[in-house]
N, C-alpha and C positions, 0 to 999 in steps of 0.2 A: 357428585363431583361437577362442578362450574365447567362449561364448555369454556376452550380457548377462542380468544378474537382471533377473526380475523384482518389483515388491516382493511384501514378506513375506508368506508369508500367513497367516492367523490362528491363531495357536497350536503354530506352526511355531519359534517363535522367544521370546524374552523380554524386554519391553520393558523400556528402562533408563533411566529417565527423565533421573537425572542426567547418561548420558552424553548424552542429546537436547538437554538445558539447556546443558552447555559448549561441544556446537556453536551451539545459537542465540547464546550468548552473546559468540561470534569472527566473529558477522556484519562487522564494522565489517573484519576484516583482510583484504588483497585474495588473498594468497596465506597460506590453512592447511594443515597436515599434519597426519594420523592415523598413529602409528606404532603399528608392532607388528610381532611372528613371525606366521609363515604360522601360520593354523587360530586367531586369538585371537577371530577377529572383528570385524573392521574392516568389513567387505563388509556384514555382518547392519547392523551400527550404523549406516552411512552408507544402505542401501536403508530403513530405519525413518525415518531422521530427512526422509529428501526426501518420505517419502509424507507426512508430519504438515504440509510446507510447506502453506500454501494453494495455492490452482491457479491461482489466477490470475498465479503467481511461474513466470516462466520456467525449467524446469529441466534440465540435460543430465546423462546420467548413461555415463560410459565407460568401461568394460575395454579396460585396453590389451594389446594382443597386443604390437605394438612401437611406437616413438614415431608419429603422426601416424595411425596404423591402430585400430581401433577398431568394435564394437557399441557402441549406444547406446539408449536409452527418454529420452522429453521426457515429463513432465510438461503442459508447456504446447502441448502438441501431438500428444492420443491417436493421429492417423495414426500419426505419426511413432514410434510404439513398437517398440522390437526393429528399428529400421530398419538395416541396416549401411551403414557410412560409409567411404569411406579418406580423408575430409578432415576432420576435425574441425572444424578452424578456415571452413572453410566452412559446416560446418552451423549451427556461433553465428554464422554472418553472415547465416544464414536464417532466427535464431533472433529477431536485430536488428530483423526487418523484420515482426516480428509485428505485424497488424493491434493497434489500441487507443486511446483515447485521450491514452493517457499511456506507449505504449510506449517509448518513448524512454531514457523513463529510469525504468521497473520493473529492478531489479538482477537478472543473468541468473547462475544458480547454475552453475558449472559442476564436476562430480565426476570427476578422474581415478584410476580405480582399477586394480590387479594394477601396482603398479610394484614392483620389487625391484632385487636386486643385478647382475641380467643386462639390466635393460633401458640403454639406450642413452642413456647420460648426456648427450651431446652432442646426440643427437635430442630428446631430452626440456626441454633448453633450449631446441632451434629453436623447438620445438612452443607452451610459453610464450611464447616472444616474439611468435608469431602470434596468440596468444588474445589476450594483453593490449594494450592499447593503450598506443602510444609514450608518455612522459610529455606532449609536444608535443602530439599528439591533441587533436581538438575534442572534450571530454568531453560538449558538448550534444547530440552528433548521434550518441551510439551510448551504450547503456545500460551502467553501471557493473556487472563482471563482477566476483562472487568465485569466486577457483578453491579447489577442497579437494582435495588431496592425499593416495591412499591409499598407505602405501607400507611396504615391508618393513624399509626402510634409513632411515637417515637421510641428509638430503638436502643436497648442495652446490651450491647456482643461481649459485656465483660463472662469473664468465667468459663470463655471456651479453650479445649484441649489444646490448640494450639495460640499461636499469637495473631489472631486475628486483623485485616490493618482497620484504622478506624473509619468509622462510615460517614465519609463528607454528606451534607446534606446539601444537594443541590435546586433541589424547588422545595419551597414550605406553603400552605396555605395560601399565604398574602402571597405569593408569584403565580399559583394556580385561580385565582380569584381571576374572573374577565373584568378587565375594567369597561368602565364605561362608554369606550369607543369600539372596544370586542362587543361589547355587548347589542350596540348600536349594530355593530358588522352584521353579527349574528341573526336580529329578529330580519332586516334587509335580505341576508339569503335566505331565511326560512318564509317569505313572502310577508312579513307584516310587515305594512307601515305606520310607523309613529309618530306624532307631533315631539318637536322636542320636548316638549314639556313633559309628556307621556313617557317619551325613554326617561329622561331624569328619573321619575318617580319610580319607574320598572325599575332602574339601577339601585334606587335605595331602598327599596323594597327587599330586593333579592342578595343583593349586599357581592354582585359577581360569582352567586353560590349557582354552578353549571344547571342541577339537575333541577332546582326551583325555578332558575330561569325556562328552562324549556317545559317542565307545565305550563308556567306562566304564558307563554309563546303559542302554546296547544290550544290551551284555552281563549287566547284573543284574536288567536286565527277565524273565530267565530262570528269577531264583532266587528263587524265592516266601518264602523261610527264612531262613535262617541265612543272610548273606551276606560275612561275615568274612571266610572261609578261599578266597572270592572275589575278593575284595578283594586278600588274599595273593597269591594266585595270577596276579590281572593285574601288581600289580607286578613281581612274580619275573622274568613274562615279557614285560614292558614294556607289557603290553595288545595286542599285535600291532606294533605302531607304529614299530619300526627300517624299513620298506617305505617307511612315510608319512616318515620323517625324509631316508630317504634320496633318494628323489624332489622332494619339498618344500618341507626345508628344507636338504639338503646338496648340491641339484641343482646342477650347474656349476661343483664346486668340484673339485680335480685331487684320482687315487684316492690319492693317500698323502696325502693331507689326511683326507679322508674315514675312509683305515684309522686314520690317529693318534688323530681323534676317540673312534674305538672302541677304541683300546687305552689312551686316559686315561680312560674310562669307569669302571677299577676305582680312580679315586682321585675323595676327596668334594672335592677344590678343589685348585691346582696355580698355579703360576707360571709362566713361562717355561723358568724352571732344569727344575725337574719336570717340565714336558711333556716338554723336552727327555730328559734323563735316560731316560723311560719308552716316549717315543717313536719316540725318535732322529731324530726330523724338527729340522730348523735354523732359526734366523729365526724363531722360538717367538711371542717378541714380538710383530714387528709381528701375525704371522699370529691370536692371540687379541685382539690390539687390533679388527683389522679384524673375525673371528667374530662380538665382542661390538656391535660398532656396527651389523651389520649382522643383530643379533637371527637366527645362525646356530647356537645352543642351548649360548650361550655366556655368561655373564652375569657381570661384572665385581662382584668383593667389594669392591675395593679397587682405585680403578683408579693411585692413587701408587706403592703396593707393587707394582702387579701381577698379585693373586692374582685367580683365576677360579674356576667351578665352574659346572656343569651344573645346571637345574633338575631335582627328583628323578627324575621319570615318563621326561624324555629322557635321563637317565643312564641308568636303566632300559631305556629302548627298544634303547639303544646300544650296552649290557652283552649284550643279547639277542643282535644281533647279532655281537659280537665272537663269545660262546659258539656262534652258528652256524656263523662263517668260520671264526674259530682258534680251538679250543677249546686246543688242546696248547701254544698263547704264554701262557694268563693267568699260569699259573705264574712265568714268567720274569717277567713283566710285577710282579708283583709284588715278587719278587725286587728289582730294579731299583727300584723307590718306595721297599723297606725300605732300603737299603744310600743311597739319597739324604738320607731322613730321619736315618737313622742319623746320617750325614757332617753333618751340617747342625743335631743337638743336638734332635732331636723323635723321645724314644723313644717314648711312645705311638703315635702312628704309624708308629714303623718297625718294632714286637715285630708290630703288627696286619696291616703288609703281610710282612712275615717268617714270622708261620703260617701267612697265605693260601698263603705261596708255599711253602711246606715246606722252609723254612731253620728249624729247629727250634734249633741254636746259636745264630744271631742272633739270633732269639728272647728263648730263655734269657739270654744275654746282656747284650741290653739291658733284660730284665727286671730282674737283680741290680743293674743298674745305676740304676736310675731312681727318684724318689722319689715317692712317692704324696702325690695332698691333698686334703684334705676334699671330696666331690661335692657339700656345701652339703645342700638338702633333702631328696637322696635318701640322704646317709650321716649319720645325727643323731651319731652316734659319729665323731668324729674319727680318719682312719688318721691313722698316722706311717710316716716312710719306718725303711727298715732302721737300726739301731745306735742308736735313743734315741725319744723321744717332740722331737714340732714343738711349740712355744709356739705359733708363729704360727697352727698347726692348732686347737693346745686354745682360742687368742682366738677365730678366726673360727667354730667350732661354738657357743662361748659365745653369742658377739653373734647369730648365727645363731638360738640356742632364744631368746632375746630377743626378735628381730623376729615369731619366732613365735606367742611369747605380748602383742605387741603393747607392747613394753615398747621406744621407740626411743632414751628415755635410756639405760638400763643396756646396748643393743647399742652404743652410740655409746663407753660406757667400754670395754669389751674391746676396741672396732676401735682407740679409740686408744693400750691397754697393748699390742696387738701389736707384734711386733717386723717390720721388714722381711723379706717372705718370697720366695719364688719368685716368678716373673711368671706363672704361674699363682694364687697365692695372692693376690696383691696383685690381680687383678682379678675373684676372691672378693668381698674384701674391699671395693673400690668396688661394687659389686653390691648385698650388705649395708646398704652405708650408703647408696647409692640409694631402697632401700626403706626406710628408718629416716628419710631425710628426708622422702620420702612421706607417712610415716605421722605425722608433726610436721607438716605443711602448707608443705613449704621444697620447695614446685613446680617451683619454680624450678633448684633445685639438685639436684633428684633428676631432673630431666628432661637436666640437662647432664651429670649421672654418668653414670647411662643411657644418653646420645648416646654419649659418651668410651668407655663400656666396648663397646659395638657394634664402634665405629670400634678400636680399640684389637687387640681380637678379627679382623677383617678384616683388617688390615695383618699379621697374624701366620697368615692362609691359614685361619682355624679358622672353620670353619662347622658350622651343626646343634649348637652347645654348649648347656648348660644356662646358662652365664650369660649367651650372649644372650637364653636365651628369657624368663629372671627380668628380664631389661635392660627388651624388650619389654613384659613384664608390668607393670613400673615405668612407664613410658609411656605405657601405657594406662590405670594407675589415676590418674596427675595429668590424663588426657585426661577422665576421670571427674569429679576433684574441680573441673575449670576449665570442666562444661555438658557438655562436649563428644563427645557419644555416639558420634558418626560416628565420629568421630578416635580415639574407643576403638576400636570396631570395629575398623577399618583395621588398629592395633596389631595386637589379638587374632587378624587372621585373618593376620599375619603371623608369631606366636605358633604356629600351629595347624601352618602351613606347616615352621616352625623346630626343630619340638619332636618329634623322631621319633627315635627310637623314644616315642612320648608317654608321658611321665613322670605319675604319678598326683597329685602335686602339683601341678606347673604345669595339670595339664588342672581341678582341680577350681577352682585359684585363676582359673583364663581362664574359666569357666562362672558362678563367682562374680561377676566381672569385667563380663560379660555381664549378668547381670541387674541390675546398679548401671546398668550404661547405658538398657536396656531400663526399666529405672522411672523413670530421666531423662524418657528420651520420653515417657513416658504411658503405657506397657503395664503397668500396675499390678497386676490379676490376672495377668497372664502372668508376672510378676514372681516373685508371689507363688506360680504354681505351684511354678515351679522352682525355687523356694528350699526351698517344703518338700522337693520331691525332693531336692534337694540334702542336705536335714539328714537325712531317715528313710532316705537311702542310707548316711550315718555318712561322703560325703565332706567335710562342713563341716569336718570332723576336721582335714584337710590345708590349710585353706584358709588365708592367711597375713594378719592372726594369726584364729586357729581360733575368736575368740568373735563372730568378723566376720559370718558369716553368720544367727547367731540373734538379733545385735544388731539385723541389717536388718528379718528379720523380725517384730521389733516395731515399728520404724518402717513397713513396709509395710500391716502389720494399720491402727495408727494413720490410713494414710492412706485405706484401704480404709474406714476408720469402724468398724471392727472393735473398739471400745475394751477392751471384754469379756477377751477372744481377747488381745489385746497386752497388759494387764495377767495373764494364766495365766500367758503366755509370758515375761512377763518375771517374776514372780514363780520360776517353775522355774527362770529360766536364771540372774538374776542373781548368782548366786555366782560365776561362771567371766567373770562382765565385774570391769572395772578401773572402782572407786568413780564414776571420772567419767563411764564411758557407761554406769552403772547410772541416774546423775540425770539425764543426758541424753536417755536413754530415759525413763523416767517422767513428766519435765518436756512431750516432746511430745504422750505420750498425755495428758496435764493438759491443754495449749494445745489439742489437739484436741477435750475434753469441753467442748461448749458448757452443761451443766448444770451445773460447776463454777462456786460462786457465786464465791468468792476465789480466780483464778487466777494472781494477782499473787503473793500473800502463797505459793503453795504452792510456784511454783517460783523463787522467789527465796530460800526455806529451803532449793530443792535446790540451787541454781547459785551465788550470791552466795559461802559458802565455797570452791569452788575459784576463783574470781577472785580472791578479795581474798588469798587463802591460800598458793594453790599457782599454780605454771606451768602451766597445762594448752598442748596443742599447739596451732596456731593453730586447726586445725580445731574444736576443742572450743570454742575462745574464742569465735569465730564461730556458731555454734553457738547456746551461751549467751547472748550477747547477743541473739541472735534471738530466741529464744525467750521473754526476759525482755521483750523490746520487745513482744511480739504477746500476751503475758499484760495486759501496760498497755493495750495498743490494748484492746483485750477489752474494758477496762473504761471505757473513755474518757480516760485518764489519755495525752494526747497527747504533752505535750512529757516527759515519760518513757520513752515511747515510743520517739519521735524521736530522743532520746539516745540511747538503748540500738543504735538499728537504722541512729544514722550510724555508731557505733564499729563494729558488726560490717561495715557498709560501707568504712567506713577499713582496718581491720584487712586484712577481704579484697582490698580492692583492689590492693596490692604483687605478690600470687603470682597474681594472676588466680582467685582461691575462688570459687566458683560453687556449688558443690553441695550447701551446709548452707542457701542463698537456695531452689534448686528446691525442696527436703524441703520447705522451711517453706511452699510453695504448695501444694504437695502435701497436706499434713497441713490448713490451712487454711482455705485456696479462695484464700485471696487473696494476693499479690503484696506482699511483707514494703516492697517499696519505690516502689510504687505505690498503695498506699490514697490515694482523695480525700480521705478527711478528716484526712489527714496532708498536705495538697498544701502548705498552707499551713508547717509544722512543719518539713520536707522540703525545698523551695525546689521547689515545684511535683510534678504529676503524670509530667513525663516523667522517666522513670528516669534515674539518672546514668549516669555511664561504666564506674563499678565495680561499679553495682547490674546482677547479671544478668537477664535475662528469661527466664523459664520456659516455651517453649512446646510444647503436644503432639509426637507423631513427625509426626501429619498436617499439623499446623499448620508445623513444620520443614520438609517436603516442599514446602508451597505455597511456601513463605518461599525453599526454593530456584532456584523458576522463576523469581518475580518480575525480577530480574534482566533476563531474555529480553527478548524480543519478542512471547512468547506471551500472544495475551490470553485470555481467563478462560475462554472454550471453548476453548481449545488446552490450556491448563492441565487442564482437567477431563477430559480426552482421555487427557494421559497419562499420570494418576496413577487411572482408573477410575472418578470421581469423578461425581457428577450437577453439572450447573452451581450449584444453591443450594448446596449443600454448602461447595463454592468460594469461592462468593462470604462465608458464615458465617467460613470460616477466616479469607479477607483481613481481614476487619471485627476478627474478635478479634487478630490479628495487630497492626493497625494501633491497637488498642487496647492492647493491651500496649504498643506500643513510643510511644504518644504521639502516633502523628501521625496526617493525614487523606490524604496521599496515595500512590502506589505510589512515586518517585521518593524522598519524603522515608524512604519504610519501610525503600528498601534503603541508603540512606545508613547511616540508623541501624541497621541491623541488622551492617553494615560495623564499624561504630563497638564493637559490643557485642563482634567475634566470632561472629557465629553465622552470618555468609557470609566 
């Protein structure tokens, strides 16, 4: 029997606030679940969030060895710590009879945790049935129980004696994953330091999987240097971790299951046909249906198609061990993928498993046979396949140098003189025009290209491509242009994960990507570091399109009050910007010079001719009017103002535009759609629906407790916070968004997008 945690203890662990907030925030459901694979971390999260309860809240906490058997700690009852039980449901009915004035009805927490695929489905319903109470029950006379559910699988409570309620699922995998700045957090308290470069690659490597990252961390605590060829070397050999997978998480599963695993470990994603094929195991299907649902290092691309794949590090750990058991099968093993592919019209993979396997005719072969196409970023020169040059290739390289020099009309003409190409080509070319409506402000439409070419990619088994990673990329820049920093993140560390072997393009454009978000929040020097590292490393070079990063630059300088510095810097650079973010640029370091006597008249000679004149992209328009409105504000010129700063209001409002609204707070201090003495001009101080709110990353963090239950000492707790601090944020929080109370804040903050 599993001994019980204790809680965490300080420094042991990483506290995660968000995921603390999603359970406070499923108090209300009587039955929740935490899902995830063994080692994500379920166990840390849930012994974190019961210590931060108050004490006066009844608490159980249980590993279950098998249904109704159990170690347990009470909170609400320091005897009773580490006490063992074989009745559960007895010790909540000891738990009931807590001495109090109002015990009755204090809600009594109760945490079932180590459930998986082996535990006893049918005991595991008795077990509920005894905690909770019948619907009939006199709910006066015994106190309202929430159960939380930890578990490996996902859970089916049909079939039990009474009416069970149903089990909200509160965290899943992808919420327990660290991302890439937990992860970052992480190796920092655990004393390693890393070059960024080195975290990147540690995050895709480990893919935010807890218990691989902290070998990973064990093991580089070693190396004072260089830790790259580290780094290499644990993946190679999976980190040790075929031992852990095989106890863990393949425990109880029959050995030709177990050996198939490791013999589709040489392929990056598979079907049922392919498993089959490579495996020679039967019943393909159902048996990676059930792998994936039961988070057995199985993970569904596509679950309509079919197709599956291993996350990297347990491909890895799995590859380890086949090359331990059979080393003398890979070969064949190989073999057998090439001659599947082949049969099935995907020579790329079948020339690759064909040299694995030392079929050198199949090879060759399907080499002569196969046409090659543009690799987009990484090949600026268009191949062509054998016997002539592709149209389709010389269009999509075209529109390609386009988007890179930032130009999304003239890549939109070549996508559309293309002719119909390969299904490889043709989801180039959505890619492309992904990014080219990006870069026009059609949010909208570059987010649903994006989705489509993902999904598109998946149903065809292809994982780890460049065009999802550019898809991602897309994704994450409309997550940017719509506020929304978190939701870039999330992309980008999905990006980081996807993008492997790391392409120098995509990693400088995701860095790039990164600090647009990063100056959302408020890290504005931090912003500004790593953007100059950015340019004096000569990667701006690659960034997509290439004049993006020194153009930020000046707007950063600008917001930093660097006016000086953003007028050098744009004076050096603006040869290599396009006319309209030459005036763009200049117009904010103007809006920003409070010593500027006429800042109406200066940038309305920069801005007025591309409005009246030309098409600029929404962004630009948006933009423009901003800026032209906050030049009038400047001067008192209100209902000029007001004009200028509903149209950029209206304008943005359709794509959800957010991010030309933050700059302009940034750059001025004040809130383009909130000044009081536009309340009246405006139709009041509270922002509209379309106007976004700009608030710090701290100020974002408080904004996401709110929600809770947690009040303003709980809050201050778990983001490290002094209570005044706290309480400053709420106040400016509630000033930005208009109102006076917590209830009204998170309505409207609902209302905005920014919960």
């Amino acid at each position: 029997m599993a001994a019980a945690p204790d809680p965490p203890a300080a420094g042991a662990f990483l506290r995660r606030p968000r995921l603390l907030s999603a359970l406070d925030k499923a108090r209300t459901a009587a039955v929740s679940a935490v899902y995830g694979p063994a080692g994500i971390g379920k166990t840390t999260v849930l012994r974190d969030w019961l210590t931060q309860l108050p004490r006066s809240l009844p608490v159980l906490y249980a590993e279950l060895a098998e249904a109704g058997t159990a170690r347990l700690w009470s909170s609400a009852d320091p005897a009773e710590r580490r006490r063992p039980v074989d009745d559960l449901p007895a010790a909540v009915a000891r738990l009931d009879g807590l001495p109090g004035p109002r015990a009755a009805q204090r809600p009594l927490t109760v945490v079932l945790d180590g459930i998986g695929p082996r535990t006893d489905a049918q005991g595991l319903r008795r077990l509920l049935d005894r905690l909770l109470p019948p619907p009939s029950a006199d709910r006066r006379r015994r106190p309202p129980i929430r159960l939380v559910l930890a578990s490996r699988t996902n859970l089916d409570l049909a079939a039990s004696e009474q009416a069970t309620p149903p089990v909200q699922a509160v965290l899943t995998a992808d919420d327990l994953r660290l991302t890439s700045t937990e992860t970052a957090q992480l190796c920092t308290q655990r004393g390693l330091r890393l070059a960024p470069v080195a975290q990147r690659r540690l995050y895709a490597i480990t893919g935010g999987w807890a218990a691989g990252l902290s070998v990973f961390i064990d093991t580089l605590l070693h190396y004072r240097y260089d830790t790259g060829p580290q780094l290499d070397e644990l993946l190679r050999t999976g980190a040790g971790l075929d031992g852990y997978l095989e106890h863990e998480v393949l425990s109880g599963l029959p050995g030709d299951v177990r050996e198939a695993a490791r013999a589709a470990s040489i392929l990056t994603s598979f079907n049922a046909a392919l498993f089959t094929a490579v495996t020679g195991l039967q019943d393909s299907e159902r048996l990676l249906a059930t792998l994936a649902d039961q988070h057995r290092c199985v993970v569904a691309l596509d679950r309509a198609s079919g197709w599956y794949a291993f996350p990297r590090l347990w491909r890895a750990a799995l590859n380890a061990g086949l090359l331990d058991s059979a080393p003398d099968r890979i070969q064949a093993l190989h073999r057998s993928a090439a001659a599947w592919y082949a049969e099935h019209g995907r020579p790329a993979e079948a020339r690759r498993h064909a040299s694995a396997g030392g079929d050198n005719g199949l090879a060759g072969l399907v080499a002569a046979a196969a046409p090659r196409v543009p690799a987009g970023p990484a090949a600026p020169t268009p191949a062509r396949p054998p016997g002539g040059p592709s149209a389709a290739s010389d269009a999509l390289a075209s529109a390609w140098h386009a988007v890179q020099a930032g130009n999304p009309v003239t890549a939109e003409r070549h996508l559309a003189a293309a002719p119909h190409g390969s299904a490889a080509e043709e989801t180039t070319a959505a890619r492309i025009r992904a990014l080219a409506d990006c870069q026009r402000g059609r949010l909208r439409s570059a987010a649903r290209i994006a989705g489509d070419v993902r999904s598109a990619l998946h149903r065809r088994g292809i994982a780890d491509s460049q065009d999802e990673s550019w898809a991602l990329l897309t994704l994450a820049a409309v997550a940017v242009q719509r506020g929304r920093p978190a939701r870039a993140h999330r992309h980008l560390d999905e990006l980081l994960v996807q993008n492997w072997p790391p392409g120098p393009a995509l990693q400088a454009c995701e860095v790039f990507c990164r600090i647009l978000a990063g100056y959302q929040a408020g890290q504005v020097d931090a912003a500004l570091g790593a953007l100059e590292q950015l340019i004096v490393e000569e990667a701006d070079m690659l960034v997509v399109p290439v004049w993006g990063p020194r153009a930020a630059r000046v707007e950063l300088l600008a917001a930093r009050g660097l006016l000086d510095d953003a007028r050098r810097c744009l004076d050096a650079d603006a040869g290599s910007f396009p006319s309209i973010v030459t005036a763009i640029a200049a117009a904010k370091i103007d809006v920003a010079d409070s010593n500027l006597r006429h800042p109406t008249a200066t940038v309305e000679r920069l801005l007025l001719p591309f409005l009246e004149h030309d098409q600029p992209s929404l962004v630009h328009a948006v933009e423009a009017h901003l800026l032209l409105g906050a030049a009038a504000r400047s001067e008192g010129r209100l209902e000029q103002a007001g004009r200028h700063l509903r149209e950029a209001g209206s304008l943005a409002g359709e794509e959800s535009l957010r991010s030309p609204f933050i700059v302009l707070d940034r750059i001025t201090g004040l809130p383009a759609h909130a000044e009081p003495d536009l309340s009246a001009t405006l139709g009041g101080s509270v922002p509209a629906r379309g106007h976004p709110v700009a608030l710090t990353e701290a100020e974002t963090s408080v904004l996401q407790l709110l929600p809770g239950f947690l009040t303003a000492t709980e809050v201050a707790a778990c983001l490290h916070l002094s209570l005044n601090t706290v309480k400053t944020h709420v106040a400016t929080i509630y000033h930005k968004l208009g109102v006076h109370r917590r209830r009204d804040a998170v309505r409207r903050a609902r209302q905005l997008g920014l919960l």
